[in-house]
Structures are given as structure tokens and as C-alpha cells.
N, C-alpha and C positions, 0 to 999 in steps of 0.2 A: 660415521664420523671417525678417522684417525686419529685419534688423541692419542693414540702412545709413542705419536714420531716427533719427541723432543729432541732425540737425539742424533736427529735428521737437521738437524741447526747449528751454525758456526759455532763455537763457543766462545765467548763475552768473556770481556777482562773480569777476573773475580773480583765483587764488590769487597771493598774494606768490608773487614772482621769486624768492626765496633757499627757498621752502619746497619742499621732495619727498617725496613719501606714500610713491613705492615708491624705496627703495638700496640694494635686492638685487632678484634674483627668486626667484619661488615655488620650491617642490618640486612635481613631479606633475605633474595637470590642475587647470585652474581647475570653483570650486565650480559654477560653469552647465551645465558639459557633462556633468555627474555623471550620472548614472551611463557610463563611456567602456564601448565595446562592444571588450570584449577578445578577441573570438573574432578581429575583422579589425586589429586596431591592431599597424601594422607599428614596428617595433623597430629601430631600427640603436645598434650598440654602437659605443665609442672606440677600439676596438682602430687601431692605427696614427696615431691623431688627438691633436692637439691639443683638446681642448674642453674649456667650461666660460663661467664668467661671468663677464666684463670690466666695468672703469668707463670712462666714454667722456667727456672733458672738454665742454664743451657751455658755451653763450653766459655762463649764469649757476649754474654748477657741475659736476655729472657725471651721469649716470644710467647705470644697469645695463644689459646687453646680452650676447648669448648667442652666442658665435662658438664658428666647429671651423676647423680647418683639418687639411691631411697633417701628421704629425712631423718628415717629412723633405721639403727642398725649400726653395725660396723662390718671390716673383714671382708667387702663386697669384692666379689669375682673381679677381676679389672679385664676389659677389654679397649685396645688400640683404636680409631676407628680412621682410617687411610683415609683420608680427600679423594674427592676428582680430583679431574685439571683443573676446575674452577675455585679451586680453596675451600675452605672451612663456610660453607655457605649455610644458608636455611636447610636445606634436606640434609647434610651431613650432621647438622646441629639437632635434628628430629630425629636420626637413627638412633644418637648419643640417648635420647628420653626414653627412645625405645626399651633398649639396652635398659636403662634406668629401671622402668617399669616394670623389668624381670627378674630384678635386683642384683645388678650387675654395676660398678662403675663404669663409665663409658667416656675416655678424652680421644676428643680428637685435636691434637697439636697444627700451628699453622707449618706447613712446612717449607713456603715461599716465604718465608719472615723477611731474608738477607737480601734477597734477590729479586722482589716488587709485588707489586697491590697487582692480583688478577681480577678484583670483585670488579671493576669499573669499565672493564675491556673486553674486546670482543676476539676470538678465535684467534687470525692472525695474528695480533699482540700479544698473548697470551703467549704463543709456543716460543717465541723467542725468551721469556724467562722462564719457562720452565726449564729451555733446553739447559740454565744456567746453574740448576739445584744439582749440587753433587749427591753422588748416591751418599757415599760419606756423611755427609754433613745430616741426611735424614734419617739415616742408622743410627746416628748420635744422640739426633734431636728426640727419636720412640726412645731412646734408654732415658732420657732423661724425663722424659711421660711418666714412664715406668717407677721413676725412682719420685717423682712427685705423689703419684697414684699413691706407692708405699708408704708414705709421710701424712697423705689425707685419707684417711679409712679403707684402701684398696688391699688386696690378701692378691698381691701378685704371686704367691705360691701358685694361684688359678691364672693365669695370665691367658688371654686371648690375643687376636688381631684380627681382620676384616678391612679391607680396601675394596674401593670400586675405580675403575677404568686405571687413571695413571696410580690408583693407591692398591688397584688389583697386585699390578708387579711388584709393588715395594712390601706386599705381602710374602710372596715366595723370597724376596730377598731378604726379611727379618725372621723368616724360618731357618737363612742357610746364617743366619747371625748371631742370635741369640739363643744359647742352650737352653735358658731356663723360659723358654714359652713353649705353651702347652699346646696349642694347636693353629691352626689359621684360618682364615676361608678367604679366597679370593675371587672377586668377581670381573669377571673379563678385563682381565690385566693382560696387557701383551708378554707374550713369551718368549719368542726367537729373538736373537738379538739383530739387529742392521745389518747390510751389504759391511763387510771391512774396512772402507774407506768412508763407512760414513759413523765409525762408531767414534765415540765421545769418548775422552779420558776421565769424565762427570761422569757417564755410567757404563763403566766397564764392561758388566756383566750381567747377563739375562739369564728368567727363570731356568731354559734349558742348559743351559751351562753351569747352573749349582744345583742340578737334581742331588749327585751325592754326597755336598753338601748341606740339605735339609736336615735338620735338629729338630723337626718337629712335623708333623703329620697335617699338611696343607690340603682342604676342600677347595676345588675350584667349580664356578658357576659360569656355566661362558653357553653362547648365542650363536648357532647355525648359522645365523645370517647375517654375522659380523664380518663388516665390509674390513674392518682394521685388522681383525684375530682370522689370519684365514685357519681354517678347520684343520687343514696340514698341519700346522704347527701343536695347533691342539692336539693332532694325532701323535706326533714325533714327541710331545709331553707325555703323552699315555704312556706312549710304549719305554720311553727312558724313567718312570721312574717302577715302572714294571721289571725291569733289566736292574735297576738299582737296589729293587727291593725295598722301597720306599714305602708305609703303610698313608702314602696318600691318594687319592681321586680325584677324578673331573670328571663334573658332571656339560655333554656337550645338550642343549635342548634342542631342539630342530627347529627351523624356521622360526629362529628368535635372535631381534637384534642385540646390538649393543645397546648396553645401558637400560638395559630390558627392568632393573631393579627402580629405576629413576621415574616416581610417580609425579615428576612436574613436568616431566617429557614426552612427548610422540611418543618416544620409543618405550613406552613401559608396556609391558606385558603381563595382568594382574595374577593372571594365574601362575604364569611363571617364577614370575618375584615372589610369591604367598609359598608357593615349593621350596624354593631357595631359602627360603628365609625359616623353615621349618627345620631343612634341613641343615642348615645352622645353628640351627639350635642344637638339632641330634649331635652334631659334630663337636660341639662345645661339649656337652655332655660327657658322651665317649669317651673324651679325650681328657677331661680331670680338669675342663675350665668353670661349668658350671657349679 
């Protein structure tokens, strides 16, 4: 599946500033990934946690967002958690517990707030507003996570982030953003930017073009057999932040698709995801977010 060609789309008059499509979020899973494969969709419950859906003040109002934290405690690590393309759904809101249960705060902000509901839509519908989310406007919206987390029990001295598929990318791009995050992981985010004539003035700039930009030490999780991330580009990442001197990594897994972390999807790969997800933790670690 291509999800990272938003910006393969005309771009749309920008919605008025004061207007927001989504202030709440959904129930469930979003209408795209319908039917969810429930034999593998891992579950984590609230027992011990704080969780549910917060508003987050932001440049020109608030938008909705999905944090857990422990009950008991303060100071909690804070970690980012990047959306799909399908927004702040049920699986994005379970990684957040996850995170929780390791005693980490974990928000994930909506980041289509300005620009429309994807919970109810399917593929087609969908890429025309994403194509419409400026990178700007999402760079703004994680500081302002950031500066919420701070205010409710979060010790963003430790600060993390993690995206998957369109929240992979916006991972490498709040490493080349924010000085004071501590590390990242991003999982099969597209990296090379579009043909020239089809890039967008909403997103300028792709991962390989802010390697020497990175402020912070990015893990990448990406798929052999991602039909969207061809493995070239993953290469041309390798070696550019090898040349940069960047103390980041990709990890490439062989004959693994996209979206290989996604346990409501075909494409989940349990053993792969349980690697990944190990290995973010090592990374967190490491890196002075745990």
C-alpha cells in the first residue's frame, strides 16, 4: 500500500485557521482498515493507567489527542506517538497503553484536526486530505504535545517519538526539528522525496534531504517487501547518514511488508513487530529517553 504519496495530490485551498473537522476522536478502527484481523490484534487494557482523550491548546485553538500514562507516579519519560494515515485510531491509542505500561507517557495528537475526519473514509478519500496537512502545521502541533505532556506529569527532559507509515516520515522530520528530543524510531516512513513536479509546498522536505539536519539519533524499522519504500531509497538513507556521520540506523528486515508492526492487518509480521518493538525500547534506552 502507498500511503506516503500525499504529496502526489493537487493541493486544496487552505482550510480557514479557526476551522476543525475532527474535536474528538473516533471509537474503534478507522473505516480503511476494515475489515481488522482479530485473531492477531494485540489488546492492552487501562488497568493501572491513566488513559483516554485530551484537548491540546495549539497556535489557533485545540485539537484532540490520545495520551496513557501510569496512575501512580510523576516525571514520566514522554514519548510522541505519530498516526498512520488513518489518524489517531484504536491501534495508535493501544501503542499509547503500551508505552503506558512501561511507564512512559505516551500522546498521540490528531494531526488532521484542520483538514478532515479520515476515521469514516476509505483510501481514495483519505489521500486527498492528507495531501492538505502542512508539514509546518504538524511540527507545531508535536511542540505543542510536548509542551502539554510538560504541564501534565511528562519529564520531556526524556523526550521520545515513534511514527508508523505516514508518522514514520514525520519522525525523521521532528528529529531535523526539535533539538531538545532525545531520540526516534521510525517505522516505514517514506524517505526520498517525489519526481519535482510533483512536490508540494505542504511538504517540502523529505527524510533524505535533512540527514544533516537530524538533532537527534533516528531508528528506522522498514520492510524488504515494501511495495511504497523501495529498498534503494532505504539504501541512499543508509549511506547518507553514514557520509553525515549521523549516530543513526535502519534496520532493513527481508521479505517484510509494510506495515509489518500493524496487528489488525494482513500485513503484520509477529515476529518482526516483537524485534522492532524490542528494539525500541534498546533505542530509547540508549539514547536517555527511558
Amino acid at each position: 500500500m502507498q500511503e506516503e504519496l500525499a504529496s502526489l495530490f493537487p493541493v486544496a485551498p487552505e482550510v480557514s485557521r479557526r476551522t476543525f473537522f475532527v474535536t474528538s476522536l473516533s471509537a474503534g478502527f478507522a473505516l480503511a482498515v476494515q475489515p481488522i484481523q482479530a485473531q492477531t490484534q494485540i489488546t492492552t487494557d487501562t488497568n493501572g493507567l491513566v488513559a483516554g482523550e485530551v484537548k491540546i491548546a495549539v497556535k489557533d485553538g485545540e485539537i484532540p489527542a490520545y495520551r496513557a500514562l501510569p496512575a501512580k507516579g510523576k516525571n514520566f519519560p514522554v514519548v510522541l506517538v505519530v498516526q498512520e494515515i488513518f489518524g489517531v485510531h484504536e491501534h495508535i491509542k493501544d501503542i499509547c497503553r503500551r508505552f503506558a505500561k512501561l511507564g512512559y507517557l505516551a500522546i498521540a495528537p490528531e494531526m488532521y484536526a484542520r483538514q478532515g475526519d479520515v476515521s469514516n473514509k476509505q483510501m481514495n478519500d483519505i489521500m486527498p486530505i492528507v495531501a492538505k496537512v502542512p508539514d509546518a502545521q504538524v511540527l507545531s502541533d508535536l511542540d505543542a504535545a510536548v509542551a502539554w505532556a510538560k504541564k501534565n506529569g511528562g519529564n520531556t527532559a526524556k523526550l521520545g517519538i515513534t511514527g508508523f507509515c505516514w508518522g514514520g516520515r514525520i519522525v525523521w522530520l521532528y528529529a531535523a526539528h526539535n533539538p531538545n528530543l532525545k531520540a526516534g524510531v521510525a517505522w516505514y516512513g517514506r524517505l526520498a522525496p517525489p519526481p519535482p513536479d510533483r512536490v508540494s509546498p505542504l511538504q517540502p522536505k523529505h527524510p533524505l534531504e535533512l540527514v544533516k539536519d537530524l538533532k537527534a539519533p533516528v531508528l528506522g524499522l522498514y520492510g524488504g517487501a515494501d511495495q511504497g519504500i523501495p529498498n534503494n531509497t532505504v539504501e541512499q538513507m543508509q549511506a547518507a547518514l553514514k557520509d553525515a556521520k549521523k549516530p543513526s540506523e535502519i534496520i532493513l528486515y527481508p521479505d517484510t511488508p509494510h506495515g509489518f508492526h500493524a496487528d489488525y492487518r494482513p500485513t503484520y509480521r509477529k515476529d518482526k513487530a516483537e524485534d522492532g518493538w524490542k528494539k525500541l525500547l534498546a533505542w530509547f534506552k540508549k539514547n536517555g529517553v527511558a
